[in-house]
N, C-alpha and C positions, 0 to 999 in steps of 0.2 A: 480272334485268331490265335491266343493263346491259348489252345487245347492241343493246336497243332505240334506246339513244343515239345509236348513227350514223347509225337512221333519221332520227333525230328531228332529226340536223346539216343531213343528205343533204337532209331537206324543206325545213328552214329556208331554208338554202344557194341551192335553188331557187327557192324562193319570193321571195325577190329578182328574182329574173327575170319577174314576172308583172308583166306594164302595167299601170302607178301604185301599186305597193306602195313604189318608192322614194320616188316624191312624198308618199305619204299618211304615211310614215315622219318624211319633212324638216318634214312641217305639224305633226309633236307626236300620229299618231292610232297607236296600236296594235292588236294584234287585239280591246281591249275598249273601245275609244272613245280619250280622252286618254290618253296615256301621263304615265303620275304613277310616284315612287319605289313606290309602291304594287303597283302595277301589274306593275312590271318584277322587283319583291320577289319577290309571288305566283308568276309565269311561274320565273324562278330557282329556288324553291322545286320547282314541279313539275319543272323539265328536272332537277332535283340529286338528287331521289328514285331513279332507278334507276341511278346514281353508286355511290351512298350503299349500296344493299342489294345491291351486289357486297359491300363489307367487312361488312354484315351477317348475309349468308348464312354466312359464314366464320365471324363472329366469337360469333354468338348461337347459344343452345342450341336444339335441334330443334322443339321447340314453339313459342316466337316466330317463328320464324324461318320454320315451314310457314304461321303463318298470316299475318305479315306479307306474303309473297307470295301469298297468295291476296287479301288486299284488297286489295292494291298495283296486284297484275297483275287481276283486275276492276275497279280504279277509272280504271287506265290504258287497257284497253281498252273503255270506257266513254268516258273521253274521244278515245279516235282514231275509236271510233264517231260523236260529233258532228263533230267540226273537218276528218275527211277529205274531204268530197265536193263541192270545188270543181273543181281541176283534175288530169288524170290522174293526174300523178306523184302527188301524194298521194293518191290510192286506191288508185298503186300500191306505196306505202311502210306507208297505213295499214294494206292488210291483210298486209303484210312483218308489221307490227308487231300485228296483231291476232295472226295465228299464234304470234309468241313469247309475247307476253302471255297466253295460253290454254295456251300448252304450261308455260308457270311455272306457271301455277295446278294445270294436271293432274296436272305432276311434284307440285309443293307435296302435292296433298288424297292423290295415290296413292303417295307416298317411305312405304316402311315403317317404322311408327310403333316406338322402340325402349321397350323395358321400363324401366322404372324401377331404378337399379342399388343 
């Protein structure tokens, strides 16, 4: 799921550039009203999830591992399903990122399950 990350920069990045996202930034509001340590926790927490399950893909054994991307990449694309549908580029990155997000879950449910040794 970590391919998704550069969408997820690439939009950010942009998003700067949309009129009064820098102002509504300097007044203390973020994408969920005031920006609290809270706040900014939560969001860190979700951009660090598909960081995070590169070295878990790796590092965990087959069955964690297919079904932590299967929730991950449903919960992930789940959320580019709500937050995309403002301005183009982010429709045009969410569905970059819908497509990865779906093709992790399809690898994940379809990776041939191995036998127990």
């Amino acid at each position: 799921m970590g391919e998704c990350d550069v969408c997820y920069i690439y939009a950010d990045y942009f998003g700067l550039y949309v009129p009064g996202k820098l102002q509504r930034m300097l007044k203390g509001l973020g994408p969920f009203g005031v920006t609290t340590q809270g706040t900014l926790l939560i969001c860190s927490l979700v951009l660090a999830i598909p960081s995070v399950m590169i070295f878990l893909s790796v590092a965990l054994k087959p069955k964690p591992n297919r079904w932590l991307n299967i929730i991950f990449g449903v919960i992930y694309t789940a959320i580019i399903l709500r937050t995309m549908w403002s301005w183009s580029f982010f429709i045009f990155y969410g569905v970059i990122e819908i497509v990865l997000t779906g093709l992790v879950v399809w690898y994940a449910w379809n990776w041939p399950r191995q036998k127990a040794a």
